[in-house]
C-alpha positions as CSV (number, residue, x, y, z in Angstrom):
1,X,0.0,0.0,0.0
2,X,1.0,3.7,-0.5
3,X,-0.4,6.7,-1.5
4,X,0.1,10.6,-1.8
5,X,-2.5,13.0,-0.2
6,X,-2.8,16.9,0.8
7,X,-1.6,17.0,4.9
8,X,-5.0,19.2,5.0
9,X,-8.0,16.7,3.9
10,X,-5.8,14.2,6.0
11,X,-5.8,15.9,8.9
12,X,-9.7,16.4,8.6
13,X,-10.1,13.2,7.8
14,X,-8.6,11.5,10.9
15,X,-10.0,14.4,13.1
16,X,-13.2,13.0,12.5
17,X,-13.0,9.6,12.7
18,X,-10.9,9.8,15.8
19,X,-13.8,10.9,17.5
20,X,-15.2,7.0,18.1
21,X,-11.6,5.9,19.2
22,X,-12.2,5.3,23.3
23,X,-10.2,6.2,25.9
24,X,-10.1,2.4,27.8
25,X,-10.1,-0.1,24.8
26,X,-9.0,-3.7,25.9
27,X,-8.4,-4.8,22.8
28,X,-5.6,-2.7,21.3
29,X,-6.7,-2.7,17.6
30,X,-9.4,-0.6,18.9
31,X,-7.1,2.7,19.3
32,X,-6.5,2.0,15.8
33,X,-8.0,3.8,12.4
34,X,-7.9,1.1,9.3
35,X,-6.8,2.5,6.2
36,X,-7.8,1.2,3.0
37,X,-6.1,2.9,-0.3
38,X,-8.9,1.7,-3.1
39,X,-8.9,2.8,-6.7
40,X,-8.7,6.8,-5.9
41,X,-10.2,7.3,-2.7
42,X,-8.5,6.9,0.6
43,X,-10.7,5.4,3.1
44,X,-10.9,5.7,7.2
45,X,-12.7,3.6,9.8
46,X,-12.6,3.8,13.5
47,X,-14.9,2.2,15.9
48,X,-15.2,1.4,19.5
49,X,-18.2,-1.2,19.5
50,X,-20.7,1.2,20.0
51,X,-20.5,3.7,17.5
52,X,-18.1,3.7,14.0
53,X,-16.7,6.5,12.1
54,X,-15.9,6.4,8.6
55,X,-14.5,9.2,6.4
56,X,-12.7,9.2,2.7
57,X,-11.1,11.4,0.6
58,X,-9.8,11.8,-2.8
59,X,-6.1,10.6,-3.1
60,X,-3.4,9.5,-5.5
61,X,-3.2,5.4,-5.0
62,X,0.4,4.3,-5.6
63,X,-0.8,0.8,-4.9
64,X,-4.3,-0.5,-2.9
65,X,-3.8,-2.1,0.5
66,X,-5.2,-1.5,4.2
67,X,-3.9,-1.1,7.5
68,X,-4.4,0.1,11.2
69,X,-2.9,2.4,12.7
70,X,-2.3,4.1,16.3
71,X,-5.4,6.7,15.6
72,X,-4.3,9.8,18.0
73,X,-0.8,9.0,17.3
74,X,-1.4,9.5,13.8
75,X,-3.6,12.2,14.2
76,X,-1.0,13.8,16.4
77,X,1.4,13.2,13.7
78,X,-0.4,14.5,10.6
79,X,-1.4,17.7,12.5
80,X,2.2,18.9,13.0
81,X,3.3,18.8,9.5
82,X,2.7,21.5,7.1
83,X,0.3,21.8,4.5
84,X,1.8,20.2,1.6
85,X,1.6,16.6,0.2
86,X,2.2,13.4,1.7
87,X,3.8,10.5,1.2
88,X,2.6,6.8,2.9
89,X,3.7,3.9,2.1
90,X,3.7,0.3,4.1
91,X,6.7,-1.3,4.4
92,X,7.6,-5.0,5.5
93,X,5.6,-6.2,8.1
94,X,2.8,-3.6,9.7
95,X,5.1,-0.8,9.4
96,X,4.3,2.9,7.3
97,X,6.4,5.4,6.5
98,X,5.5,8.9,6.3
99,X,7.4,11.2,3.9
100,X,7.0,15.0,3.6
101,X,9.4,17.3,2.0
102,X,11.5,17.7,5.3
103,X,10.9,15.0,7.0
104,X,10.6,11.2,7.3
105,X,8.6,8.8,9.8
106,X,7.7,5.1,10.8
107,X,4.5,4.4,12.6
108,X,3.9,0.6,13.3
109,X,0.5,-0.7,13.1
110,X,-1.8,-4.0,13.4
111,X,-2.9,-6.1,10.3
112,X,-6.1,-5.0,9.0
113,X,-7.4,-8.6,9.4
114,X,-7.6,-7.9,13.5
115,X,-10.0,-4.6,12.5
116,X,-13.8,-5.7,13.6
117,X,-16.3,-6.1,10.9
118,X,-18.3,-2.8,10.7
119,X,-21.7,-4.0,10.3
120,X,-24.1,-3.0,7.3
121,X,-27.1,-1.6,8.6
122,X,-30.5,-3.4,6.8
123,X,-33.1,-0.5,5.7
124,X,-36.3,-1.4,8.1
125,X,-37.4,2.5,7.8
126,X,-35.4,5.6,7.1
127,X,-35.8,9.1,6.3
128,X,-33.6,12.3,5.0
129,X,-32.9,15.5,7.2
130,X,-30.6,19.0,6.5
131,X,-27.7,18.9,7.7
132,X,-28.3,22.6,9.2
133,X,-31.9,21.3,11.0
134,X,-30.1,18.4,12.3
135,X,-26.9,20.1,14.3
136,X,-29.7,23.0,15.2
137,X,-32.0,20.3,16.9
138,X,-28.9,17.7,18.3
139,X,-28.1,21.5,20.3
140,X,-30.9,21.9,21.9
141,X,-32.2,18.7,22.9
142,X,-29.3,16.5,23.3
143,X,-27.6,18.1,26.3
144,X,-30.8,17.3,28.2
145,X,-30.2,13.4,28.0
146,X,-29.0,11.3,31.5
147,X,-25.4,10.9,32.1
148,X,-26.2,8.1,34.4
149,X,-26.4,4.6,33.4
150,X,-28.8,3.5,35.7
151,X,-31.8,4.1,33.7
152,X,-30.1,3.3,30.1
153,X,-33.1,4.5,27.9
154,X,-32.9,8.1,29.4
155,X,-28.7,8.1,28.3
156,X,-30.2,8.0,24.6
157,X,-32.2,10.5,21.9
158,X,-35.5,9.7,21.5
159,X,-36.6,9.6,17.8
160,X,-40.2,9.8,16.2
161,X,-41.0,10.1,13.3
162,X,-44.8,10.7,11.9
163,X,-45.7,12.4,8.2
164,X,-43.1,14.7,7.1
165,X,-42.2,15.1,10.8
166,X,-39.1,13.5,12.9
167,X,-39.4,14.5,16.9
168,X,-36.2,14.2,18.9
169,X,-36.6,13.8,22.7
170,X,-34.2,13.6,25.3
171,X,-34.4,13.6,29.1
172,X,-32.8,13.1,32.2
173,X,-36.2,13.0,34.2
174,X,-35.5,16.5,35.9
175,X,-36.1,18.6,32.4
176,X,-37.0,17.6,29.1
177,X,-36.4,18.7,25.6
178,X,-38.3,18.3,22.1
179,X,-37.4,19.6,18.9
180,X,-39.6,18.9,15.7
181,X,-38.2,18.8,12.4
182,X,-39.6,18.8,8.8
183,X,-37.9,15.7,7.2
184,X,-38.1,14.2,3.5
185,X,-38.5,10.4,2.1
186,X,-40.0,9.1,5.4
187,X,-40.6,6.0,5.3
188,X,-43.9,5.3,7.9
189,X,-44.0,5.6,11.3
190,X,-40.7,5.0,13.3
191,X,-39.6,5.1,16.8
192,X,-36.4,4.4,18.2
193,X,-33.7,5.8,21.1
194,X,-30.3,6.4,19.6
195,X,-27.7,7.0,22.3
196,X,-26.9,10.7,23.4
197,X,-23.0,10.0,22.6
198,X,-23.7,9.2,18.9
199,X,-26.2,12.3,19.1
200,X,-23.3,14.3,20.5
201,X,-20.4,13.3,18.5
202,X,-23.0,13.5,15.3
203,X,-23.1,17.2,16.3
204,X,-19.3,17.9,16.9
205,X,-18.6,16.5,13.1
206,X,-21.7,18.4,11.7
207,X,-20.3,21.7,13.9
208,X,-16.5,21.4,13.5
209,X,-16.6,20.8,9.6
210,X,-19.8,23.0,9.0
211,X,-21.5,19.9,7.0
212,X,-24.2,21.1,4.5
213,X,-26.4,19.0,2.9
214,X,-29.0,16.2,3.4
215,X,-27.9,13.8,6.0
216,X,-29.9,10.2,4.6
217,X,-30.6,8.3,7.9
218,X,-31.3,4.4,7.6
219,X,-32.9,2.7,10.4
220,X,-33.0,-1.1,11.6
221,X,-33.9,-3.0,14.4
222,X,-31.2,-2.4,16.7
223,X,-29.0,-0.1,14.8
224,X,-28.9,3.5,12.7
225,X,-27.0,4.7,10.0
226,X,-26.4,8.4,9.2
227,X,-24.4,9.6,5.7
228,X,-23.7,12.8,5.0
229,X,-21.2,13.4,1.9
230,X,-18.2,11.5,2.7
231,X,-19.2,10.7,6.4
232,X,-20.8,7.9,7.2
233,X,-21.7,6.9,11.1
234,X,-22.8,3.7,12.4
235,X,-24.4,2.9,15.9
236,X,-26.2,0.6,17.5
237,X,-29.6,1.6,19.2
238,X,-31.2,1.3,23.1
239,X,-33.3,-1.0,23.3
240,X,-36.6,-0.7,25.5
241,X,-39.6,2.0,25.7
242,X,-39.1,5.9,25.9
243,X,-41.3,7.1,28.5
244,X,-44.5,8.8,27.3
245,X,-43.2,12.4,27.9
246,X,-45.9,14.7,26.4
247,X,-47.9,13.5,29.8
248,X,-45.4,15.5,31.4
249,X,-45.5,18.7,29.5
250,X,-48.2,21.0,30.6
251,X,-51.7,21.8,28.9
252,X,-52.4,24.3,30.7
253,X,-50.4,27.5,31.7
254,X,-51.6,30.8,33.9
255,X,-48.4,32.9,33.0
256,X,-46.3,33.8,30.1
257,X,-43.3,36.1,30.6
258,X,-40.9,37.0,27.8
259,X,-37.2,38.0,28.2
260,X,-34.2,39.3,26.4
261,X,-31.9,35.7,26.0
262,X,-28.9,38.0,26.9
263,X,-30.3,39.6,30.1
264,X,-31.6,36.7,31.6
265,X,-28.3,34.6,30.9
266,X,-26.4,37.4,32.4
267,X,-28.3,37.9,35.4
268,X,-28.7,34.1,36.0
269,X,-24.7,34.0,35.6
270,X,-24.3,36.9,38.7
271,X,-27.0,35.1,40.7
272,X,-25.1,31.5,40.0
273,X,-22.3,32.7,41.6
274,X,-24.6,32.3,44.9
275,X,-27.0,29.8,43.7
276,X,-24.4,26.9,43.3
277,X,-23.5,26.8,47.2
278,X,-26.8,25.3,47.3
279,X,-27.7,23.1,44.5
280,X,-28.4,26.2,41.9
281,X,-31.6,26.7,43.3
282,X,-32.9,30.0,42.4
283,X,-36.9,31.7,43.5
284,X,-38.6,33.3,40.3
285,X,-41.1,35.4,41.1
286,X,-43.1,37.2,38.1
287,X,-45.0,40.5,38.6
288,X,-46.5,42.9,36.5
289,X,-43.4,44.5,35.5
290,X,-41.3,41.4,34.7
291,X,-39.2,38.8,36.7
292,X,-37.6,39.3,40.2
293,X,-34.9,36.2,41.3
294,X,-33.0,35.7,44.3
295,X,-31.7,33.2,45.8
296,X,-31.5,31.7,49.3
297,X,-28.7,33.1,52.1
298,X,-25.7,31.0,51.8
299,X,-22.2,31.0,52.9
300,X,-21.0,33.6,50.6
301,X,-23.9,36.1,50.2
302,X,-27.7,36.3,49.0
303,X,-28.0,37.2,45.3
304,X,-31.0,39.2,43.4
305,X,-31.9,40.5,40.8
306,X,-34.7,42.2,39.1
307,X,-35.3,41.8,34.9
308,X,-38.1,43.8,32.6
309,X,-40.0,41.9,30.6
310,X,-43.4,41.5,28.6
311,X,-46.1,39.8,31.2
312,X,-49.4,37.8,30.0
313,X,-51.6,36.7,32.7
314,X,-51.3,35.8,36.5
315,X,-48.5,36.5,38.7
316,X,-46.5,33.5,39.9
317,X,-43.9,32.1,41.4
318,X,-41.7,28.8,41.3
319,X,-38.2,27.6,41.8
320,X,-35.7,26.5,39.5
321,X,-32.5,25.2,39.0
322,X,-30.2,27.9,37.9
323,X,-27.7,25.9,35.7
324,X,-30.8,24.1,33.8
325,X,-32.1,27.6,32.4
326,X,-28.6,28.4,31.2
327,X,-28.0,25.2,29.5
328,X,-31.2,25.7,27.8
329,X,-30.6,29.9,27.0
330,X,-27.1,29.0,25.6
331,X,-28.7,26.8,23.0
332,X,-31.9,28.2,22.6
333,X,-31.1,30.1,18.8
334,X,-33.2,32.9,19.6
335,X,-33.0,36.4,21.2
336,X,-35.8,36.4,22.9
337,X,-37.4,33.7,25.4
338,X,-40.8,32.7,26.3
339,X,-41.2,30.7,30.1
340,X,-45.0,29.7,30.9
341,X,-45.7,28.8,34.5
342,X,-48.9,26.9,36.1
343,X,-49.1,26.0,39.3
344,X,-46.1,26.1,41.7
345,X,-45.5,22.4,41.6
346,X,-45.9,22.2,37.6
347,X,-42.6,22.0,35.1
348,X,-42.0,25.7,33.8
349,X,-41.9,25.6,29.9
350,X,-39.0,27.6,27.9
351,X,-39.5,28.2,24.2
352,X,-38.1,31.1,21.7
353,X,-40.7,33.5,21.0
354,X,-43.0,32.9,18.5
355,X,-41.5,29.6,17.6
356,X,-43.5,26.1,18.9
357,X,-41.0,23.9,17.4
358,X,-39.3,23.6,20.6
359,X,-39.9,22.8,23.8
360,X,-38.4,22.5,27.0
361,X,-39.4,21.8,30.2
362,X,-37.4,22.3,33.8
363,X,-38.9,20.8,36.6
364,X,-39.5,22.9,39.4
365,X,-38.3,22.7,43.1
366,X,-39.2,23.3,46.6
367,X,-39.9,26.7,47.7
């Protein structure tokens, strides 16, 4: 095997797939990316069981051939040369050698024939999404997924798909995020959990190369498949039943408040500084004017704050955790939020303004 490529769409290449090489592999062809030099096109795999990464690009093929490689190593390696071509080759035994214009390195590696068999996912349902909707909606729902194993379903996305519509769901039980997206080429009714890290890492590629397109997503039993131009992703799925969530989500509200993004994230950022010495629990209390919060006396202080806004309805109170209405205002894509509150011991419901596309739901605490 050997082949010449630009340093650049290498480097991209293996920054990509390196993203489903694991930390703790036990088996040490796992920290590996296969190579495979075929006809023009150089090809990259990485997987760690759960999830696989694969990535080509457009090469000149010396001679066809495949091999694994040390992933970060390589990575590491192809990110401190300049931008110019490069030269790999394989030389006896599982060895490559890099060549640039200045400089010359070997790498060993592991035969290909150790590399697990990256499963081909079987169409059972399937639809197509852009690329722009889907890294829109993987930021505002996916941080809201558990990061505890103990209930497995809740560590995964929830998707549904119904019509021309795909809902994604995720929650960790103490807030709750949907995001509803137009799709094309559904094929029926699906449901299925897919897990938050293949979500997340879905959503670095789509972010870090700024992806356009249509992403085409294929859907079996236990296992999806997302491609998007020369990335293709494969991962299995969580099995079980998503809980029925709308039950959760209010019908009914008795106030609407509406707030600069900006302000509120800035005043909940100077009232956090007191709020985390006891469990970012903040008081919101809404009056005719707008939104008063403070927090409760702690070890360093008392914090409060008081924000205009646009008031519909009752006024109300209800406590929240601070850090939730951050996470939900940093990724919220609008400038301007709506909250609705019930009753004191209901979930209070964020949304941007005059959009219903999205929503999100914080559970509230004791007051």
């Amino acid at each position: 095997m050997r082949f010449v490529c630009s340093q650049k769409d290498l480097a991209n290449a293996l920054s990509i797939t390196n993203r489903a090489v694991g930390a703790n592999n036990t088996l040490p062809v796992l920290n590996n990316v296969l190579v495979k030099a075929e006809s023009k096109k150089l090809y990259f795999t990485t997987t760690n069981l759960e999830i696989a990464i694969s990535c080509w690009i457009e090469a000149d093929i010396k001679n066809e051939g495949e091999i694994t490689i040390p992933s970060k190593l390589l990575t590491s390696y192809i990110n401190y040369l300049k931008n110019e071509k490069v030269d790999i080759g394989l030389e006896s035994g599982e060895t490559i050698l890099i060549k640039t214009s200045d400089s010359k390195s070997k790498i060993k590696g592991i035969p290909a024939s150790e590399f697990p068999t990256i499963p081909v996912v079987e169409k059972e349902g399937g639809f197509t999404v852009s690329a722009h909707d889907m890294r829109s909606a993987i930021a505002q729902v996916a941080f809201a997924a558990s990061l505890s194993s103990t209930r497995p379903i809740l560590t995964g996305v929830y998707f549904h798909v119904s019509g021309d519509k795909l809902k994604m769901v995720a929650t960790d039980s103490y807030r709750l995020a949907e995001k509803t997206l137009k799709i094309k080429d559904p094929t029926g009714e699906i449901s299925c959990i897919v897990p938050a890290k293949t979500i997340l890492e879905l959503g670095a590629i789509l972010m870090g190369g700024k992806e356009e397109g249509d992403i085409e997503v294929v859907i079996s039993k236990n296992q999806i498949f997302f491609s998007l131009n020369k990335i293709k992703i494969t991962s299995r799925l969580i099995e079980g039943q998503f809980p029925n969530y709308q039950q959760v989500i209010p019908k009914a509200t008795k106030t609407t408040l509406r707030l600069d993004v900006g302000e509120l994230s800035l005043a909940l950022k100077r009232i956090n500084l007191f709020a985390k010495e006891n469990n970012n629990k903040i008081l919101l209390k809404v009056d005719r004017n707008g939104l008063n919060i403070t927090t409760d006396t702690t070890q360093y202080g008392v914090g409060e704050v008081e924000l205009k806004g646009k008031v519909e309805g009752e006024t109300n109170e209800i406590a929240l955790n601070s850090q939730f209405m951050l996470d939900v205002l940093g990724n919220l894509d609008s400038t301007e939020v709506q909250i609705k509150l019930g009753e004191k011991v209901n979930p209070a419901i964020f949304q941007p303004s005059g959009k219903e596309d999205y929503v999100h739901i914080i559970m509230p605490l004791k007051i």
